[in-house]
C-alpha positions as CSV (number, residue, x, y, z in Angstrom):
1,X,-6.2,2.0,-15.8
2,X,-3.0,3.9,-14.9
3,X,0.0,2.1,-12.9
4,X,-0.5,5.5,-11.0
5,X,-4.3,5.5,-10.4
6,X,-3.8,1.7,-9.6
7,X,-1.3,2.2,-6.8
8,X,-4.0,5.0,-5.2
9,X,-6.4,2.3,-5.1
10,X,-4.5,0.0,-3.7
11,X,-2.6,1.9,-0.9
12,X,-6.6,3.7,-0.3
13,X,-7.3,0.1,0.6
14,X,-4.4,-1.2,2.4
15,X,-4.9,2.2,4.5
16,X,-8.3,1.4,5.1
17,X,-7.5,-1.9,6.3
18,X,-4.6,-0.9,8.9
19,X,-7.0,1.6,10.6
20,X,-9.4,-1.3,11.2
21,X,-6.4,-3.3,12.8
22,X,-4.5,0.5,13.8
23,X,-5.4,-0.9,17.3
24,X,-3.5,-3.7,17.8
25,X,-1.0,-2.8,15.4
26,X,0.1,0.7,14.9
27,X,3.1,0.1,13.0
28,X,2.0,-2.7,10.4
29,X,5.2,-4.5,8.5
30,X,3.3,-5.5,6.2
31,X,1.6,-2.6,5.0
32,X,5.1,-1.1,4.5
33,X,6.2,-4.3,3.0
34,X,3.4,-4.2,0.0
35,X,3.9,0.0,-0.2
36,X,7.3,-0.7,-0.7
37,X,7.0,-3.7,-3.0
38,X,4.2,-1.4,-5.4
39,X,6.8,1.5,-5.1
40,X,9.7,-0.8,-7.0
41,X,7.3,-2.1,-9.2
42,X,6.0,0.9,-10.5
43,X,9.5,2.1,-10.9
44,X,10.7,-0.6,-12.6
45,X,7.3,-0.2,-15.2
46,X,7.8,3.2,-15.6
């Protein structure tokens, strides 16, 4: 599996779990803390 197909999955996930709390939370931190953690890692692996 791809760092790049790997990331899709994950951020299809996380996405899919902010709408279920999109509610109470529009703007999550920690959604944009793990995007932006997997967008350093995958730079730095790349």
């Amino acid at each position: 599996m791809t760092g790049g197909r790997f990331a899709a999955l994950v951020q299809e996930a996380v996405s899919g779990h902010s709408r279920a709390r999109g509610a109470k939370t529009p703007r999550n931190p920690v959604k944009r803390n793990i995007s932006h953690l997997f967008a350093r890692n995958l730079g730095v692996k790349t």
